[in-house]
N, C-alpha and C positions, 0 to 999 in steps of 0.2 A: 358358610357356603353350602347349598344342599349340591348333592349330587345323588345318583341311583347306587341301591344295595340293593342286594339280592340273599336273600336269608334263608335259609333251609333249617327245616325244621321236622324232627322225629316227634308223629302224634301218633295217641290213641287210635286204634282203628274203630271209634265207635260213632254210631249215630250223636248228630249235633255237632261232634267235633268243630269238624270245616266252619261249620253257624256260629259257634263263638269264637274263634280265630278273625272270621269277617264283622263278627259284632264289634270288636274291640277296635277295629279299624274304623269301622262307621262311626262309633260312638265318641271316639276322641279325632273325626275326619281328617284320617290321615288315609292317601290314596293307596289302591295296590294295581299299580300297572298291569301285572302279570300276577297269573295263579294256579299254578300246574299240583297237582295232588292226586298219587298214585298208592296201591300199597308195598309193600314191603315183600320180602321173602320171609319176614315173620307174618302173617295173617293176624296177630294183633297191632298192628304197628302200619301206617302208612306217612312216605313221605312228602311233603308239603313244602315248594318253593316258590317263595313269593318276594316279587320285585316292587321296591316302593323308594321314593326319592324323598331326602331329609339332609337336615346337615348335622354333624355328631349328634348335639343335644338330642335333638327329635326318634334318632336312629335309636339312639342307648335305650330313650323311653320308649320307643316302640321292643324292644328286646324284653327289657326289666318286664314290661305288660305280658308279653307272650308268654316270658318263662314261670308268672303264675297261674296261670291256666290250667289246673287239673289234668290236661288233656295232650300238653306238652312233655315229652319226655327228655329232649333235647335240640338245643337250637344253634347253629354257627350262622356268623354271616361271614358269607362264599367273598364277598369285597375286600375283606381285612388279611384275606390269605389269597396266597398261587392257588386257582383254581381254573379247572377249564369249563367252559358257558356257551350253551349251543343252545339253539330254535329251530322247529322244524315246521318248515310251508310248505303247503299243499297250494298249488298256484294253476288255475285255469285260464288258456290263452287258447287265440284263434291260431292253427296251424296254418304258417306259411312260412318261404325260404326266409327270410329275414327272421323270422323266430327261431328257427331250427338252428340258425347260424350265432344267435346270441347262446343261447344252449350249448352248441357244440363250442362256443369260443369262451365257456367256462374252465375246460378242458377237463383232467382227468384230474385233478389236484382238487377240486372242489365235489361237494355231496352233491350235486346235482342228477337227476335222472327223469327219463320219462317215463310215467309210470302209467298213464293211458292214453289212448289215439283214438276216440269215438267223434265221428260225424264231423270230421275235421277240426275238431278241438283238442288239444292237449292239457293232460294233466301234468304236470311237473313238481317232482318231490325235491326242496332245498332242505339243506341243512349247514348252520354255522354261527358264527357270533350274529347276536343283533345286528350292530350297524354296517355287516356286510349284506346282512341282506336286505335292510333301509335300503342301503346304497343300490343295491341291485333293483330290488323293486319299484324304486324312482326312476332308475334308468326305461323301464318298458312303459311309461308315464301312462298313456290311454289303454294298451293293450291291453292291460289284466282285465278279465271277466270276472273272477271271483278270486279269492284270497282266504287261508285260513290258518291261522297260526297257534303253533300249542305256547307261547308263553315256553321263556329262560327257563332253561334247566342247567345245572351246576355238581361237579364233585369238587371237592377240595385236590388238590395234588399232593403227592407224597403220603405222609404217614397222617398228619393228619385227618378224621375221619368222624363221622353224624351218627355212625353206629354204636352199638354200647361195647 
């Protein structure tokens, strides 16, 4: 049964990297949903979290490939452990009371904020699991003007850890 992983991965911080990481997915067409890739607070070193859907088989092999990659230093996937998993949307709407009131009836317990108010539009910055914010962004069905999303990001919990 395939389902979504989410894999974090310690790469090289060098030119190409990223290009063979996406090559290896192209070339045996295995999708990557999401693809978030920052560096590190070591500046040789940047991290790499990419969502892709498979069932065991598929996943192991997409792993076994990555971890011979030169350019991988190390790789978990965030699926197989307690981990917490947040997306952050930049979300442009037409201001008015009915939107103001969906906003404010997310209440103070969710990431939500308005973070501009130009020419009676708003911007709005979410942040949380995926399919809360699926669920959320289906709810305003026509209203959204634009939408922008960075793609799953992930730590493991506890002691567990992607670092060396």
């Amino acid at each position: 049964m395939s389902r979504q992983h989410i894999i974090s991965v310690l790469l090289e911080n060098e030119a190409g990297a990223l290009s063979r990481v996406s090559g290896l997915f192209s070339a045996r067409a295995y999708n990557i949903e999401s693809l978030t890739v920052a560096p590190t607070q070591d500046p040789t070193l940047s991290r790499l979290t990419l969502v892709t859907v498979g069932n065991d088989e598929t996943i192991e092999q997409i792993k076994k490939q990555l971890n011979k990659l030169i350019d991988v230093v190390k790789l978990i996937d965030l699926s197989e452990s307690f981990s917490l998993e947040r997306e952050l949307v930049l979300l442009k709407v037409k201001k008015n009371d009915a939107m103001l009131q969906k906003i404010d009836s997310l209440g103070t317990d969710s990431s939500a904020r308005i973070t501009d108010e130009t020419d009676g539009y708003l911007i709005v910055e979410l942040s949380g699991e995926k399919a809360w914010l699926d669920d959320f962004l289906s709810s305003l069905e026509n209203e959204v003007i634009d939408v922008v999303r960075t793609g799953v990001i992930g730590l493991s919990r506890g002691e567990r850890s992607l670092t060396l």
